[in-house]
N, C-alpha and C positions, 0 to 999 in steps of 0.2 A: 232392324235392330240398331239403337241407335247408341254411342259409346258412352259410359260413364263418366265420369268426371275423374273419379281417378286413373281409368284408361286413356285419358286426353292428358291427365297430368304427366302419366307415365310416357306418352306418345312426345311429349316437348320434351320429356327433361333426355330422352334418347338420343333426340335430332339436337339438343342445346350439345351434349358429348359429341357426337360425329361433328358438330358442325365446328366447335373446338380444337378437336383433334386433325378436321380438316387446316384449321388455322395454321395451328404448331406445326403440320409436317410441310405447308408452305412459308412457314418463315424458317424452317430449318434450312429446305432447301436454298432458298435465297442466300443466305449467309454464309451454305456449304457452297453455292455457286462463286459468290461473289471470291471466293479464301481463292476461288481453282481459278478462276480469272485473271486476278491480281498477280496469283503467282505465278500463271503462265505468261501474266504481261511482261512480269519484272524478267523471267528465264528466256523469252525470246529479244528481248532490247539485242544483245549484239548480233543475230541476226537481222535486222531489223536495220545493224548499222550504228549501231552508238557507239561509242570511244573505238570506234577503228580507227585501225593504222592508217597513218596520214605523212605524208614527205618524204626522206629520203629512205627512211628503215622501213620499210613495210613488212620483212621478213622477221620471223619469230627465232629468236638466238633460243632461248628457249630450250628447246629441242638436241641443240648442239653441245649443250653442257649436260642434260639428260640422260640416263639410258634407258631404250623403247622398255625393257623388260622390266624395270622401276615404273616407269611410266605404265604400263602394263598392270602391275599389279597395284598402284595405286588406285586406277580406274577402277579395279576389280574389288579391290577390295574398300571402296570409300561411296562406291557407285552405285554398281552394282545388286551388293549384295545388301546392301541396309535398302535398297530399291524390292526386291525381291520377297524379303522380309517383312517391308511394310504391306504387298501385293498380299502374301500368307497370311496375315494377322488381319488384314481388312476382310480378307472374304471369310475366315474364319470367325468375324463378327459380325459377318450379312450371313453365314447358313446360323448362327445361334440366334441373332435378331430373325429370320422367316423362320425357324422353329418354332419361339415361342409368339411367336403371331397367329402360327398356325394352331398352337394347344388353346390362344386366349379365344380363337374364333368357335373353337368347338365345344366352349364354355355355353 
């Protein structure tokens, strides 16, 4: 049985979509990659040793005119929780994104 012509038409223009779709979700990735790279680069620099303390004051005054419990909740509340928040709303848009992946598949 040998395929028609519009079953071969239909067979490319299938693999022209996946192979598209293959496209897009590796240039999303790259670009989702590079955003996580960049901004892990730039969050570890003073780890890493940049603009540290150098000569006579090494020590952080800082701290001394601070109180832990301010400092405490500023962590908490500036850190924290908009960190947590963003954790919530991301995965809550990867179970609505593999939801309807999963209704287009069953299309």
């Amino acid at each position: 049985m040998t395929p028609t012509t519009k079953q071969l038409s239909t067979i490319n223009d299938l693999h022209s979509i996946n192979y598209d779709l293959d496209t897009v979700q590796i240039k999303y990735i790259v670009i989702i990659s590079i955003c996580w790279v960049a901004g892990a680069g730039v969050g570890f620099l003073p780890l890493l040793g940049w603009h540290a303390a150098a000569g006579d004051h090494p020590d952080c005054y800082f701290v001394e005119v601070m109180d832990y419990d301010y400092l405490l909740f500023l962590y908490l509340a500036t850190i924290i929780t908009p960190s947590l928040l963003l954790v919530l709303f991301y995965a809550h848009i990867y179970r609505v994104v593999v939801k309807q992946h999963e209704l287009n598949i069953g299309d």
